[in-house]
MMTF fields as JSON, N, C-alpha, C and O atoms, coordinates in Angstrom:
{
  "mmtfVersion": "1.0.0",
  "mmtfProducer": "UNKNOWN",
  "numBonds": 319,
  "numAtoms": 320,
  "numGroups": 80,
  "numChains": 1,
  "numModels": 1,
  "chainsPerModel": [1],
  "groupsPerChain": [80],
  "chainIdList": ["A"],
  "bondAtomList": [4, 2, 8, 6, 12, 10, 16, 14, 20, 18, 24, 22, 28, 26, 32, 30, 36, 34, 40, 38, 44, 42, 48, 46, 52, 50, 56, 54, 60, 58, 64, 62, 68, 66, 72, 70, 76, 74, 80, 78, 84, 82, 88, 86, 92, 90, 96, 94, 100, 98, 104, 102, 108, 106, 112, 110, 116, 114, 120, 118, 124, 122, 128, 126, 132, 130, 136, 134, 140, 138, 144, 142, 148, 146, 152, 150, 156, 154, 160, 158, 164, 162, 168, 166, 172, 170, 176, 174, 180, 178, 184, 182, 188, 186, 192, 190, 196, 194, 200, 198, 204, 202, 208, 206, 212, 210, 216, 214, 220, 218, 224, 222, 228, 226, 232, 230, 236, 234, 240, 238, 244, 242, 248, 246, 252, 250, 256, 254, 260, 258, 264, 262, 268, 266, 272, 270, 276, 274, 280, 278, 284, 282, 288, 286, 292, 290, 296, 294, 300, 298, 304, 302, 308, 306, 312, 310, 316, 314],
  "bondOrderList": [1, 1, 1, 1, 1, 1, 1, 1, 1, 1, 1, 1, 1, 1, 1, 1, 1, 1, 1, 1, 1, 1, 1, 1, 1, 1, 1, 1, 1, 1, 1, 1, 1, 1, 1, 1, 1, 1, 1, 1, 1, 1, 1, 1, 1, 1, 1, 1, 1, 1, 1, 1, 1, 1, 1, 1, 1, 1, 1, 1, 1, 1, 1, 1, 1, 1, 1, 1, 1, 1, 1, 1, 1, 1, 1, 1, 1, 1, 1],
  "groupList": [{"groupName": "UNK", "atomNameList": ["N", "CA", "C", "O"], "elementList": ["N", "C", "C", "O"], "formalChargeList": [0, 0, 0, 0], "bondAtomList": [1, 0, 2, 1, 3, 2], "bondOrderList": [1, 1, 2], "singleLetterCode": "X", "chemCompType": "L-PEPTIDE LINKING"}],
  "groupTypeList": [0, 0, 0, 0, 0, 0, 0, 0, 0, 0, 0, 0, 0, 0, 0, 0, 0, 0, 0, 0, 0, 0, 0, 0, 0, 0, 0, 0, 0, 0, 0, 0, 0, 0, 0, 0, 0, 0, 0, 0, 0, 0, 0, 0, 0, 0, 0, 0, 0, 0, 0, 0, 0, 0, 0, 0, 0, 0, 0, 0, 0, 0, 0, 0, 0, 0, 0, 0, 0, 0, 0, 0, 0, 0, 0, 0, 0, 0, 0, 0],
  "groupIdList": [1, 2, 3, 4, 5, 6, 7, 8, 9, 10, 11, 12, 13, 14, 15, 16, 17, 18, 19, 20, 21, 22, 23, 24, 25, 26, 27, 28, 29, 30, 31, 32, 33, 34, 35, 36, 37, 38, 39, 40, 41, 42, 43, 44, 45, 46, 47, 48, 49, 50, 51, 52, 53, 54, 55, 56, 57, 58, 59, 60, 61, 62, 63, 64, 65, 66, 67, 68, 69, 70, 71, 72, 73, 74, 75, 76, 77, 78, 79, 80],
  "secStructList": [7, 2, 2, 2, 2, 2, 2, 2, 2, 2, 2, 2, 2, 2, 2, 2, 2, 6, 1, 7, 7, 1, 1, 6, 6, 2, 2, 2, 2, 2, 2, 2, 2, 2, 2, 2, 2, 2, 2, 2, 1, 2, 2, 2, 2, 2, 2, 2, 2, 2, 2, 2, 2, 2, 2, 6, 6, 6, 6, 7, 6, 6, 1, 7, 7, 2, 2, 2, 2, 2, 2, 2, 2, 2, 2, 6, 7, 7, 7, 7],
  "xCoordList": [2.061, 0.748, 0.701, 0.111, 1.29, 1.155, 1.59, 1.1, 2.839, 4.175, 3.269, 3.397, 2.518, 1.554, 0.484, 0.141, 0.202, -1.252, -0.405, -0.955, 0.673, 0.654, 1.511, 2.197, 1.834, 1.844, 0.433, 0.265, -0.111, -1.211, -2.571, -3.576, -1.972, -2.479, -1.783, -2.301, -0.484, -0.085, -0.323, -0.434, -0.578, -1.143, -2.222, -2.405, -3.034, -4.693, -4.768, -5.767, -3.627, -3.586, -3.105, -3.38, -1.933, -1.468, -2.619, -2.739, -3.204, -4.028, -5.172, -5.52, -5.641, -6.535, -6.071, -6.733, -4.736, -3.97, -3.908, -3.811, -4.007, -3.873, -5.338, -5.547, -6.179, -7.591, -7.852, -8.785, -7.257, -6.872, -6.649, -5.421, -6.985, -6.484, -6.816, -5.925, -8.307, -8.785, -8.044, -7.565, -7.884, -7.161, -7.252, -6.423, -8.86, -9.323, -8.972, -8.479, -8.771, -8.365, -6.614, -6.269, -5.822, -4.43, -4.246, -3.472, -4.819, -4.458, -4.335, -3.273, -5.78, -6.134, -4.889, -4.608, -4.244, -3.308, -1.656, -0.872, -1.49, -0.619, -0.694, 0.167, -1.86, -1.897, -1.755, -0.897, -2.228, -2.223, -0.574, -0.165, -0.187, 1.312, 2.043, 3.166, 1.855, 2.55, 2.452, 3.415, 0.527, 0.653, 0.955, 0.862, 1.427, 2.171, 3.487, 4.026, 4.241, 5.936, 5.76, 6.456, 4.718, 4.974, 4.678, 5.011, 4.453, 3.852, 5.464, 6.244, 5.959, 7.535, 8.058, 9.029, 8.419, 9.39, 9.559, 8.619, 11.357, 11.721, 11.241, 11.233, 10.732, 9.979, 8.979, 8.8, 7.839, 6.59, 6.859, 6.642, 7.322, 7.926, 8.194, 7.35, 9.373, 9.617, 8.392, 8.344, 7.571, 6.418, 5.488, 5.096, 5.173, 4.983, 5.167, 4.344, 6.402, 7.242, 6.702, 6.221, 6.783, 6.516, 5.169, 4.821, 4.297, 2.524, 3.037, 3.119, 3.24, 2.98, 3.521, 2.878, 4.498, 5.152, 4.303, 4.144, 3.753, 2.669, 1.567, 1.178, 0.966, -0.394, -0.425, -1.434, 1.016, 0.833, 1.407, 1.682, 1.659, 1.666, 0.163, -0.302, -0.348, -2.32, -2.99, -4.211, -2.394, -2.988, -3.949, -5.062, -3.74, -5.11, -4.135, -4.174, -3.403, -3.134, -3.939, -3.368, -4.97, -6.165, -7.191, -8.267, -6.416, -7.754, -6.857, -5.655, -7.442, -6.997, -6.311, -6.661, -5.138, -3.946, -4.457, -5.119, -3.945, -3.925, -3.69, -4.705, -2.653, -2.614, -3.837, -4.131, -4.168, -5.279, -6.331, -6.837, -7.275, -7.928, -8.198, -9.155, -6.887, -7.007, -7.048, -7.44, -6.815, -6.253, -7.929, -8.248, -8.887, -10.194, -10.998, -12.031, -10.2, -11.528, -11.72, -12.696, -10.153, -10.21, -10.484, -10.679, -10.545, -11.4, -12.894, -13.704, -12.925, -13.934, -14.508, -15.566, -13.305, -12.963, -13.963, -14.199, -14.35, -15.469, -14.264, -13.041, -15.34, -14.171, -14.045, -14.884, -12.764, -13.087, -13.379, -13.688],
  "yCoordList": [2.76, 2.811, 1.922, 2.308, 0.777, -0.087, 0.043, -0.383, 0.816, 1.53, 2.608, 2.896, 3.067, 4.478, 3.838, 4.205, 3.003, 2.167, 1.755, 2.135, 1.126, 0.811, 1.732, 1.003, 2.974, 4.148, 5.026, 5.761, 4.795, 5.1, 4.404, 4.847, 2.92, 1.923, 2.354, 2.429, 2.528, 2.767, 3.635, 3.596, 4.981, 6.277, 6.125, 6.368, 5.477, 5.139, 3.915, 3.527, 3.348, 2.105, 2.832, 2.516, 4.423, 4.954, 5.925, 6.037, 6.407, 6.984, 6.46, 6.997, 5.372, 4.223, 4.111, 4.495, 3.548, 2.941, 4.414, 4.311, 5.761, 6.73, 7.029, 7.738, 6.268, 6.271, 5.268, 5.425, 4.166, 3.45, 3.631, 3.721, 3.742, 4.014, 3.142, 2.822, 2.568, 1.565, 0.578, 0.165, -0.004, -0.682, -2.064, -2.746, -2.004, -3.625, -3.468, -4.475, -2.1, -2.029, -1.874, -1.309, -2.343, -2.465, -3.331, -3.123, -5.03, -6.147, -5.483, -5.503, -4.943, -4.71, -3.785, -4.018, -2.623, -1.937, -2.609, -2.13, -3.607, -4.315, -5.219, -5.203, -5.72, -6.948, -5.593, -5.831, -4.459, -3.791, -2.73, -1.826, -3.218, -2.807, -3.437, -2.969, -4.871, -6.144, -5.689, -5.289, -5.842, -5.488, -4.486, -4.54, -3.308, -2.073, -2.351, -2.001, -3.355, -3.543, -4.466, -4.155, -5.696, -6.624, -5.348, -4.399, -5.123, -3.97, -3.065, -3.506, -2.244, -2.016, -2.851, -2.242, -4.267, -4.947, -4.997, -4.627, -5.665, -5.596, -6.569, -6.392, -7.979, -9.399, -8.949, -9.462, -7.533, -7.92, -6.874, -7.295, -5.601, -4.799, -5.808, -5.968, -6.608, -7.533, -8.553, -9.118, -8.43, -9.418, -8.385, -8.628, -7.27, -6.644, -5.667, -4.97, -5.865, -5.25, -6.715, -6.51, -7.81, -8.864, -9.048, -9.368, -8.675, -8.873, -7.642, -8.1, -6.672, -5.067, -5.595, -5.022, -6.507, -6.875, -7.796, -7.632, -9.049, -10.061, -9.206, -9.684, -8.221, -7.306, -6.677, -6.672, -5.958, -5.186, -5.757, -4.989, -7.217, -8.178, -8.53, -7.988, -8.914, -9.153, -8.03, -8.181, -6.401, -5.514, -5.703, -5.922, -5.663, -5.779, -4.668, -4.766, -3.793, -2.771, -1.643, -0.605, -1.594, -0.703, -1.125, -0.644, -2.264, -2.986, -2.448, -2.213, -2.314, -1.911, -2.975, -4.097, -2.234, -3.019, -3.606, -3.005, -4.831, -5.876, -4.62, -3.964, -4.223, -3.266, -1.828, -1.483, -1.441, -0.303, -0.838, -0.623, -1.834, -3.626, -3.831, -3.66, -4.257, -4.803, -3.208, -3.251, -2.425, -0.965, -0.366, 0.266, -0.438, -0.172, -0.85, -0.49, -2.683, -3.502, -3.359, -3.442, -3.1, -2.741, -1.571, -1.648, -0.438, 0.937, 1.367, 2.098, 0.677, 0.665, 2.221, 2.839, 2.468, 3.073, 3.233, 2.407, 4.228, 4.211, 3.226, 3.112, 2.598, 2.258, 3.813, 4.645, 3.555, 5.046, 3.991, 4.273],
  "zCoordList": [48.503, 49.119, 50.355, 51.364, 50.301, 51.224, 52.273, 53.319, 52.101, 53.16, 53.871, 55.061, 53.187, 53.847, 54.925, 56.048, 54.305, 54.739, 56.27, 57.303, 56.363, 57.504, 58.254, 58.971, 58.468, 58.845, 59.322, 60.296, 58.678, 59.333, 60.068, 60.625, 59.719, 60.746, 62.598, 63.712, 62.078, 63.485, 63.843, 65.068, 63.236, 63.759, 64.762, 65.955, 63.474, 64.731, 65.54, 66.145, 65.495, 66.984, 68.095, 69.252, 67.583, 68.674, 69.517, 70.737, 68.718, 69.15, 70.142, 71.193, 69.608, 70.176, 71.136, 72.1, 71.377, 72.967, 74.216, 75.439, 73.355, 74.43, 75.257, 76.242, 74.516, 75.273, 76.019, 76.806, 76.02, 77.174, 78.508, 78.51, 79.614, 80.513, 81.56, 82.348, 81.74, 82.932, 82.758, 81.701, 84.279, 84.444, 83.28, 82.677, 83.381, 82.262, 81.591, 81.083, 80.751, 79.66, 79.248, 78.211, 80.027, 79.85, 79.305, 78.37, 79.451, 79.074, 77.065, 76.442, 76.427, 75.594, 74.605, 73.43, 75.559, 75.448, 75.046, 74.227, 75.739, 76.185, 74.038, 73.158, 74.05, 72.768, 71.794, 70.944, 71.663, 70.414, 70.413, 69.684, 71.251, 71.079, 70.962, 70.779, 70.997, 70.347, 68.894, 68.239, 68.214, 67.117, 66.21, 64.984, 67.104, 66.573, 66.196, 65.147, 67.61, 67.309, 65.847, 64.88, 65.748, 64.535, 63.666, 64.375, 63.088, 61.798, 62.002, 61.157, 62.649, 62.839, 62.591, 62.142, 62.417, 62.218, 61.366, 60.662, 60.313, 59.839, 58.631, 57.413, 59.67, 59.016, 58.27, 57.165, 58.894, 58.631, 57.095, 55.958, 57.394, 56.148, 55.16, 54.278, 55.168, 54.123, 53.282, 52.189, 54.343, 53.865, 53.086, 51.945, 53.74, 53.049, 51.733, 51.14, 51.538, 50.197, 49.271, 48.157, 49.66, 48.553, 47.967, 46.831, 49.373, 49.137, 47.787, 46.647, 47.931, 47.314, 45.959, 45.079, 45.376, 44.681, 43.49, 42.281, 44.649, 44.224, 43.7, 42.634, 44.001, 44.256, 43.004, 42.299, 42.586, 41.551, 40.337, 39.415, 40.202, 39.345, 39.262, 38.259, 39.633, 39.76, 39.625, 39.594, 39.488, 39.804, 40.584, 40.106, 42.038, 43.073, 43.785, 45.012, 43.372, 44.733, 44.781, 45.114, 44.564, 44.96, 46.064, 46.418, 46.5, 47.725, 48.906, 48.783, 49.834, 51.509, 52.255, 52.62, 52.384, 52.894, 54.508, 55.355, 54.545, 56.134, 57.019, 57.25, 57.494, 58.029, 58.446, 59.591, 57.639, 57.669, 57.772, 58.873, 56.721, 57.526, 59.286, 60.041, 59.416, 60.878, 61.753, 62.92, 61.416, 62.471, 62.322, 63.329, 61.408, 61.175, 61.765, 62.33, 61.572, 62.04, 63.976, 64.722, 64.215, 65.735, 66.39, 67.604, 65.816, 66.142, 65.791, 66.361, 64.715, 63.905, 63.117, 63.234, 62.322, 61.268, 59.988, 59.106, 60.117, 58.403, 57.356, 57.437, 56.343, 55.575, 53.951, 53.605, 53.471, 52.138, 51.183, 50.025]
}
């Protein structure tokens, strides 16, 4: 689930960044493709395989992953 969640965080950051286009709005473009490459990386995956690990030891993996979270709180995404 968690692996999904941030797959489709990046979906709608990619999407988000293609509506970008004014110039002001590059700087904006520029920070949410930083946070696209961290979410691709290899570090943040790993961190995330352990949260998913920790989560479903506590059973809390039914709450909305950091990823889909932050990709909502910056488009502003209905939440499900």
């Amino acid at each position: 689930v968690f692996f999904l969640d941030t797959d489709r965080a990046l979906v709608l950051l990619e999407e988000y960044c293609k509506k970008l286009r004014k110039p002001e709005e590059q700087q904006l473009k520029k920070a949410i493709r930083k946070v696209m490459g961290i979410f691709k990386s290899s570090l943040f995956q790993a961190l995330l395989g352990s949260f998913k690990e920790k989560a479903t030891r506590h059973g809390t993996t039914s709450h909305t992953s950091l990823p889909v979270a932050l990709a909502c709180d910056v488009l502003g995404c209905p939440k499900d």
